[in-house]
N, CA, C and O atoms as a DFTB+ gen file, in Angstrom:
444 C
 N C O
     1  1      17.674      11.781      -4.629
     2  2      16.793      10.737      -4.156
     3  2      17.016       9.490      -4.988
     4  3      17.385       9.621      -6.155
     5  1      16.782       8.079      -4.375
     6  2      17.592       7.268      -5.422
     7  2      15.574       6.614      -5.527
     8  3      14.520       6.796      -4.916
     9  1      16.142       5.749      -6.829
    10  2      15.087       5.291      -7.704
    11  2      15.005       4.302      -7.348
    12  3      14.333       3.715      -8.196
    13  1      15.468       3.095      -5.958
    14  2      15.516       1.755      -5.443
    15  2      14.921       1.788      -4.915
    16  3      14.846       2.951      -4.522
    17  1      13.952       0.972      -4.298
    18  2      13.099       0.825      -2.741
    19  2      13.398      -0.804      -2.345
    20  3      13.701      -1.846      -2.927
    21  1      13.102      -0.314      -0.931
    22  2      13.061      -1.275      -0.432
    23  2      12.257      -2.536      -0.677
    24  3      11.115      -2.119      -0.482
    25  1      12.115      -4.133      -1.057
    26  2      11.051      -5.008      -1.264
    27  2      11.092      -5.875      -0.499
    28  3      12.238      -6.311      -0.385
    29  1      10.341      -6.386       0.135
    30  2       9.860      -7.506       0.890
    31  2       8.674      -8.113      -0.046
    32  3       7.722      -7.561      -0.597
    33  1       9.248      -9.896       0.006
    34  2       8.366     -10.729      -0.324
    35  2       7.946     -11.687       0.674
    36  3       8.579     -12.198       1.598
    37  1       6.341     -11.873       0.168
    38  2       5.687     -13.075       1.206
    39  2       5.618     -14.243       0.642
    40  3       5.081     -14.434      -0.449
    41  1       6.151     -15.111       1.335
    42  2       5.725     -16.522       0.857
    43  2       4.843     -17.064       0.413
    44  3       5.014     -16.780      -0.773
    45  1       3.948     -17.682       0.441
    46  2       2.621     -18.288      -0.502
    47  2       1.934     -19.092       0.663
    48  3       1.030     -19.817       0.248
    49  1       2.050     -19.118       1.406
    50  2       1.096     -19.438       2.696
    51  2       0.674     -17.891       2.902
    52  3      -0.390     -17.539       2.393
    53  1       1.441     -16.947       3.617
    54  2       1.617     -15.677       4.023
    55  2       0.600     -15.140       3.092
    56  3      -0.569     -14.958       3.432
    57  1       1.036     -14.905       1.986
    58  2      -0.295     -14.051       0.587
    59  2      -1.125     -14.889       0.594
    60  3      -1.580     -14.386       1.621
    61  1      -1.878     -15.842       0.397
    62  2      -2.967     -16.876       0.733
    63  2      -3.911     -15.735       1.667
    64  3      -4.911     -15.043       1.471
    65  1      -3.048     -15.967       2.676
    66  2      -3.928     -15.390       4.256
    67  2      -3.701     -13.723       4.101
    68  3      -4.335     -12.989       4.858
    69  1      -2.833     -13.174       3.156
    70  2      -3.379     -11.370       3.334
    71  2      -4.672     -11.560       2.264
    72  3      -5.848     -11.373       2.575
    73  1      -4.219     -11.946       1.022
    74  2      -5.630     -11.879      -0.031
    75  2      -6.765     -12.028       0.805
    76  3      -7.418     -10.988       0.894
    77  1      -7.351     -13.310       1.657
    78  2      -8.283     -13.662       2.144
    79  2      -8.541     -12.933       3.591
    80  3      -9.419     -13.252       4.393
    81  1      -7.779     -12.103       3.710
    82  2      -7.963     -10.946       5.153
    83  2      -7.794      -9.975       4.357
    84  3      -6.760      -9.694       4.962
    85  1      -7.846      -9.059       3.427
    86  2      -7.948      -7.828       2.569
    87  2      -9.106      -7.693       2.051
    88  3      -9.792      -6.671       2.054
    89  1      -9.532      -9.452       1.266
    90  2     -10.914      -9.635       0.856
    91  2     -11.923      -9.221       1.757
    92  3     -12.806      -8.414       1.467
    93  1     -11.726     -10.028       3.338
    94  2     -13.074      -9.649       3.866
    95  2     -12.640      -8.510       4.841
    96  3     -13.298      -8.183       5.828
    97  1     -11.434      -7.930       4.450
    98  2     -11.670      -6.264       5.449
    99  2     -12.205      -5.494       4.208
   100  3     -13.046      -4.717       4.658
   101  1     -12.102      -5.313       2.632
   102  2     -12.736      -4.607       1.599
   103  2     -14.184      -5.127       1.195
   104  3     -15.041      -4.397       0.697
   105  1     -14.334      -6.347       1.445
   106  2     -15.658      -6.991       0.712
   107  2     -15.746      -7.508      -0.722
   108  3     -16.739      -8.031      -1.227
   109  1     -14.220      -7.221      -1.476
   110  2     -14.204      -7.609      -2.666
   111  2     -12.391      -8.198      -3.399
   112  3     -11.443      -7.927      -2.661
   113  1     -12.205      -8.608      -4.150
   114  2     -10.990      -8.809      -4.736
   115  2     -10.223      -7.559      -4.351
   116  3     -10.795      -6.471      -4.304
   117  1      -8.908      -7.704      -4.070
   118  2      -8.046      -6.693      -3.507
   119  2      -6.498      -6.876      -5.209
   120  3      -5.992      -7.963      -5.488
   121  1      -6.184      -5.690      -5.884
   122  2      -5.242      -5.878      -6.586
   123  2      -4.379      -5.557      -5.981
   124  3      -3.652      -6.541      -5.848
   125  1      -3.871      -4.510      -5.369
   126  2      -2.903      -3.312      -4.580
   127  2      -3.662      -2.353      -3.994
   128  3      -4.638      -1.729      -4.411
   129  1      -2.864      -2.317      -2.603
   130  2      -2.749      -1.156      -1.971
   131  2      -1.924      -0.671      -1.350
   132  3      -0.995      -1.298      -0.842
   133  1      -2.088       0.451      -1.274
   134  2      -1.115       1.525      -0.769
   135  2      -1.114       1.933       0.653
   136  3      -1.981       2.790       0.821
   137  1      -0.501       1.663       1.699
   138  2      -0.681       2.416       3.056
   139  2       0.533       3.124       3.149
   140  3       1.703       2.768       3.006
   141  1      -0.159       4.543       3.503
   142  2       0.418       5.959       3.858
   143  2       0.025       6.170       5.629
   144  3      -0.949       5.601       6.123
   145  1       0.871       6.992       6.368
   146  2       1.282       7.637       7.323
   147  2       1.031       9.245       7.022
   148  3       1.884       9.988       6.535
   149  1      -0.579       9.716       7.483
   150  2      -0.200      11.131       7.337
   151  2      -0.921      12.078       8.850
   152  3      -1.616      11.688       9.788
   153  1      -0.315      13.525       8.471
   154  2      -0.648      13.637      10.135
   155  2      -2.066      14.670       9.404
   156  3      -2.098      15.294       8.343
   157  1      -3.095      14.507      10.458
   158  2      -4.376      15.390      10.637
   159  2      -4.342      16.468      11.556
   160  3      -3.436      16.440      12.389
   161  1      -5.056      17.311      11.573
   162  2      -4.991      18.238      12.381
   163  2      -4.776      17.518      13.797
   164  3      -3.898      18.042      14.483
   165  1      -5.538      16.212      14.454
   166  2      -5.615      15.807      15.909
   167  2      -4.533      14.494      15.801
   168  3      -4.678      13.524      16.545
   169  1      -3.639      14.549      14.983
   170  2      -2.692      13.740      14.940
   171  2      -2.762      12.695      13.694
   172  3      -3.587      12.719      12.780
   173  1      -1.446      11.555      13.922
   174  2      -1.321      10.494      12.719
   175  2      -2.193       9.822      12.410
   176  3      -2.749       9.012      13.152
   177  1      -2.500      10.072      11.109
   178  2      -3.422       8.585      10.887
   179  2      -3.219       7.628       9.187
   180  3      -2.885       8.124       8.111
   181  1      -3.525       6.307       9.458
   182  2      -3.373       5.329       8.259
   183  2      -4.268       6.087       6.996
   184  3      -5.310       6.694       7.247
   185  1      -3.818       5.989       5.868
   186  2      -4.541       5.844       5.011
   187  2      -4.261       5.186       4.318
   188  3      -3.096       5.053       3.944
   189  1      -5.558       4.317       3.757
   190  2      -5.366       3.231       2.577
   191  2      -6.319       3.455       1.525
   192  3      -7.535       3.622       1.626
   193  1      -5.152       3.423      -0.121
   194  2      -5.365       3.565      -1.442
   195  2      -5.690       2.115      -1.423
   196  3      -4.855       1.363      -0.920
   197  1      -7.029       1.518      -2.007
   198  2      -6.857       0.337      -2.660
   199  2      -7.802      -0.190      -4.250
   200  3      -8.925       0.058      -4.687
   201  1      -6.908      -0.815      -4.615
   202  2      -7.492      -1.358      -5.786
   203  2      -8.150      -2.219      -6.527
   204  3      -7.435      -2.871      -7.287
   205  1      -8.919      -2.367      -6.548
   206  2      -9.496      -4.107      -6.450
   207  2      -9.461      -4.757      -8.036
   208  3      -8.792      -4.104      -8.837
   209  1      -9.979      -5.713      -8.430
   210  2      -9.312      -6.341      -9.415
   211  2      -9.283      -5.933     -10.434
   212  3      -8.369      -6.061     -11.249
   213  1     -10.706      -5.132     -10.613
   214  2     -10.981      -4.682     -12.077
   215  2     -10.205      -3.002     -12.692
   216  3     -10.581      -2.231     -13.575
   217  1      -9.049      -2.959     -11.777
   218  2      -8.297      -1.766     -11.475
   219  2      -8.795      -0.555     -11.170
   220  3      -8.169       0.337     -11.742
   221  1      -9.881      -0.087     -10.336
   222  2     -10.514       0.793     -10.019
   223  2     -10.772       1.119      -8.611
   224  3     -11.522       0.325      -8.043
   225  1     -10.343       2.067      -7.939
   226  2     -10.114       3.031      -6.995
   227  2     -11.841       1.885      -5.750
   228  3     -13.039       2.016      -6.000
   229  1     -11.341       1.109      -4.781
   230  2     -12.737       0.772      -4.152
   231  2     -12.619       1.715      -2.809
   232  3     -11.871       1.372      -1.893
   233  1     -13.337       2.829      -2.747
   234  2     -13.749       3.167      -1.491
   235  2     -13.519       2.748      -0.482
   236  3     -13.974       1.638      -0.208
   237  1     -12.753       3.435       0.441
   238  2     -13.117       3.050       2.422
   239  2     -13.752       3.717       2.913
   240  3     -13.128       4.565       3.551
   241  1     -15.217       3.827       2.982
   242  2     -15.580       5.327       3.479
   243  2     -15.578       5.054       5.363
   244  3     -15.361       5.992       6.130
   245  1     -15.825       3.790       5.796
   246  2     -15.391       3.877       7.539
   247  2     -13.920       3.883       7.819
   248  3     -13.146       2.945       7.625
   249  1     -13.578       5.320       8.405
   250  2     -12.155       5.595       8.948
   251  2     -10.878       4.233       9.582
   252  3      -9.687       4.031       9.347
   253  1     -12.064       3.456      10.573
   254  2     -11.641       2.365      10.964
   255  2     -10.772       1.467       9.830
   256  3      -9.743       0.915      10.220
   257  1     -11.233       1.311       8.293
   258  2     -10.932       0.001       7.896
   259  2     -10.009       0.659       7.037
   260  3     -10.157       0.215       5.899
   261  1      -9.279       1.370       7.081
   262  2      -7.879       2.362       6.646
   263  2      -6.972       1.979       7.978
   264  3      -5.869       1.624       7.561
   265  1      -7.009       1.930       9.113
   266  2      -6.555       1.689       9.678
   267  2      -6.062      -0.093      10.424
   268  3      -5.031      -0.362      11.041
   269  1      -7.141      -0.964      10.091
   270  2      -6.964      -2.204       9.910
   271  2      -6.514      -2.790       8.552
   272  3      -6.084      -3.934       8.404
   273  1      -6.637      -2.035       7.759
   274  2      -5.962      -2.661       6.749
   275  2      -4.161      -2.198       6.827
   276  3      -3.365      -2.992       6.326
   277  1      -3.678      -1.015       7.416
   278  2      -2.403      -0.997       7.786
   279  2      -2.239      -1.653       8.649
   280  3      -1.034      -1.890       8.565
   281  1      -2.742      -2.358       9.809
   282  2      -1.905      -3.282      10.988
   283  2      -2.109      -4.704       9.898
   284  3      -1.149      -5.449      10.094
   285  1      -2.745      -5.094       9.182
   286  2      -2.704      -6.276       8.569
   287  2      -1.417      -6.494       7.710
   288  3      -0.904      -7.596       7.519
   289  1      -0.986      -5.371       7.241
   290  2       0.117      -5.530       5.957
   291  2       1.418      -5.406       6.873
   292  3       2.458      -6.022       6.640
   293  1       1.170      -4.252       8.290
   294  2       2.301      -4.123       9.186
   295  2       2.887      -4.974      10.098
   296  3       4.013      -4.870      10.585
   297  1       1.511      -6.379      10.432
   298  2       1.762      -8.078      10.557
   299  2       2.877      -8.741       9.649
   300  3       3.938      -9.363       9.701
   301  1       2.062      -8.270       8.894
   302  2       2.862      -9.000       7.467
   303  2       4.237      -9.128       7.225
   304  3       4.904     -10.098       6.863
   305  1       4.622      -7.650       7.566
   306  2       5.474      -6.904       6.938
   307  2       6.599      -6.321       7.997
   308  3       7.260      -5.372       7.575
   309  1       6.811      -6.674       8.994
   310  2       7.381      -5.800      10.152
   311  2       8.547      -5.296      10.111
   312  3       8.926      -4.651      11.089
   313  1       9.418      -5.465       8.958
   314  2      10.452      -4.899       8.864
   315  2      10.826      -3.906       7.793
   316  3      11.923      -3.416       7.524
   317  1       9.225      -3.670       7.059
   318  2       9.502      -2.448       6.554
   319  2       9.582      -1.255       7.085
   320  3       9.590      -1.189       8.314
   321  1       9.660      -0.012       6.279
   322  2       9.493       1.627       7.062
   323  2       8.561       2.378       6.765
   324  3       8.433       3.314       5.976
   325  1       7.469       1.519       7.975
   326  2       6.397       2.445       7.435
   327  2       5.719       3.908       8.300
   328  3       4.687       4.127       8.933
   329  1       7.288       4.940       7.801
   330  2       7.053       6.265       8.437
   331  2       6.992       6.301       7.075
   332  3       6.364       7.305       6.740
   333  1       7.588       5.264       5.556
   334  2       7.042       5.970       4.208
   335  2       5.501       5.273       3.924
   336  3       4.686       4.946       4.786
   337  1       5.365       5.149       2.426
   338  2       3.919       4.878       2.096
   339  2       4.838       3.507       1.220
   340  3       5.884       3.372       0.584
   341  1       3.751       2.729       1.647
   342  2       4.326       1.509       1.070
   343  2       2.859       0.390       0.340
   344  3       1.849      -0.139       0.804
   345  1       3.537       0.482      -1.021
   346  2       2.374      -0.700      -2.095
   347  2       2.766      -2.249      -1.771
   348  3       3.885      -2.676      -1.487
   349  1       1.415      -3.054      -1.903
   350  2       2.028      -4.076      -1.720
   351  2       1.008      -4.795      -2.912
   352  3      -0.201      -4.570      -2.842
   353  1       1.381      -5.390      -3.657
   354  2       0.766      -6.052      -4.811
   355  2       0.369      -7.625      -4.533
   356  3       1.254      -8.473      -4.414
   357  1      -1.061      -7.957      -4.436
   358  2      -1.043      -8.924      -3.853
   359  2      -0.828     -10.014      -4.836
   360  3      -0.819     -11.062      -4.189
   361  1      -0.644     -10.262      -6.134
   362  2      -0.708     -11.139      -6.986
   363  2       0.625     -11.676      -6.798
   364  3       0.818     -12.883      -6.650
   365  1       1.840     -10.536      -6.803
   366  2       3.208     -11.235      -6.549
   367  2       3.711     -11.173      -5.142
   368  3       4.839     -11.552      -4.827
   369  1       2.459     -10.469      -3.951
   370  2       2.709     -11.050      -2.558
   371  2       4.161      -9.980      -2.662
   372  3       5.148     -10.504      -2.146
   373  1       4.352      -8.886      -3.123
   374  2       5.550      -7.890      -2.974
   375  2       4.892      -6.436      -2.442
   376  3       3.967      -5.762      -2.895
   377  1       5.997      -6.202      -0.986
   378  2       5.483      -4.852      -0.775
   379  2       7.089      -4.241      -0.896
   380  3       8.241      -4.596      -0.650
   381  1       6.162      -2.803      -1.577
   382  2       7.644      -2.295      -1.487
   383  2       7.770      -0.526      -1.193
   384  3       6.683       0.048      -1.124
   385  1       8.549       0.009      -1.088
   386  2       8.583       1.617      -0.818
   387  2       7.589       2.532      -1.490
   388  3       8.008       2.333      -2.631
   389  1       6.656       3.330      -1.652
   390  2       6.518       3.732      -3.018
   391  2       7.195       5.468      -3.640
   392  3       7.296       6.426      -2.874
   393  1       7.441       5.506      -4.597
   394  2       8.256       6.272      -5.294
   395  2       7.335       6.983      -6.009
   396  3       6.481       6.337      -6.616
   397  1       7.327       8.049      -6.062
   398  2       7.118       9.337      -7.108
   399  2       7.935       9.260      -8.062
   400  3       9.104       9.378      -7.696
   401  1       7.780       9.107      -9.159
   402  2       8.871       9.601     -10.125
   403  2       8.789      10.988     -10.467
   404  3       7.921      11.740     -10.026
   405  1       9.667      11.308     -11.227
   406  2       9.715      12.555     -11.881
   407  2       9.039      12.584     -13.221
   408  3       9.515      11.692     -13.924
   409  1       8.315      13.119     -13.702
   410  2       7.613      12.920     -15.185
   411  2       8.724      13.432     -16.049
   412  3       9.467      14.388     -15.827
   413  1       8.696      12.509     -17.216
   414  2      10.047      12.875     -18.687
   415  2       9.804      14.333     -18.641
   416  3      10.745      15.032     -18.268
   417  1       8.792      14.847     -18.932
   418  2       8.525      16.349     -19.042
   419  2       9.410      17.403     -18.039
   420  3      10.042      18.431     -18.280
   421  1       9.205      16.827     -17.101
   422  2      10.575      17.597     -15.911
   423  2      11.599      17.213     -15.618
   424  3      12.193      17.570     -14.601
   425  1      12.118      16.210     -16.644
   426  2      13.201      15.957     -16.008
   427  2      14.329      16.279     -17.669
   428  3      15.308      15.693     -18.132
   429  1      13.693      17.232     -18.015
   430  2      14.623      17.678     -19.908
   431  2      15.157      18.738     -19.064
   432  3      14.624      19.125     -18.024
   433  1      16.637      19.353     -19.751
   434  2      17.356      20.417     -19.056
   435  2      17.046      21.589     -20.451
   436  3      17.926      22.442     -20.568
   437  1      16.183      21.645     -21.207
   438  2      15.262      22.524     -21.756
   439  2      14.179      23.476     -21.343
   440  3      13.094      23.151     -20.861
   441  1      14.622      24.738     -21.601
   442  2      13.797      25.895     -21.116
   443  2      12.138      25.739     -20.826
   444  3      11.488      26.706     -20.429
């Protein structure tokens, strides 16, 4: 698996208008979020990780606004691949693949 992802950047008009459409789909400062593609028992659905400024996990508890917050970034963004999960950091207006790493701990060729 390679350690590159894909990045797309937004211009500064473009991030202007996601910050201020993230703001009032969360209700508060938006740092990063994450939209994932996963399937439920009755099929696909968005989920969105997000972070708001003070770096702490803000709740979506209506199903709906997981799902508007992925067509907002997928506006944004239309030429990413989002069959993966993709962060987009709004301070540098960069979305990009997101990656699991491997932790140092698993990756020693020690017993």
């Amino acid at each position: 698996m390679s350690a590159t992802t894909t990045r797309f950047e937004a211009d500064a008009r473009t991030r202007r208008a996601l910050d201020q459409r993230l703001f009032t789909l969360v209700g508060r400062q938006v740092k990063e979020i994450r939209i994932t593609r996963v399937n439920w028992p009755n099929g696909k659905r968005w989920v969105a990780l997000v972070i708001g400024s003070t770096g702490r996990e803000v709740p979506m508890f209506e199903g709906g606004l997981h799902h508007q917050a992925a067509i907002v970034l997928r506006d944004a963004f239309p030429h990413a691949n989002w069959s993966r999960a993709q962060d987009y950091d709004v301070a540098t207006g960069v979305l990009c693949e997101h990656v699991v790493r491997t932790p140092a701990s698993l990756d020693r060729d020690e017993p």
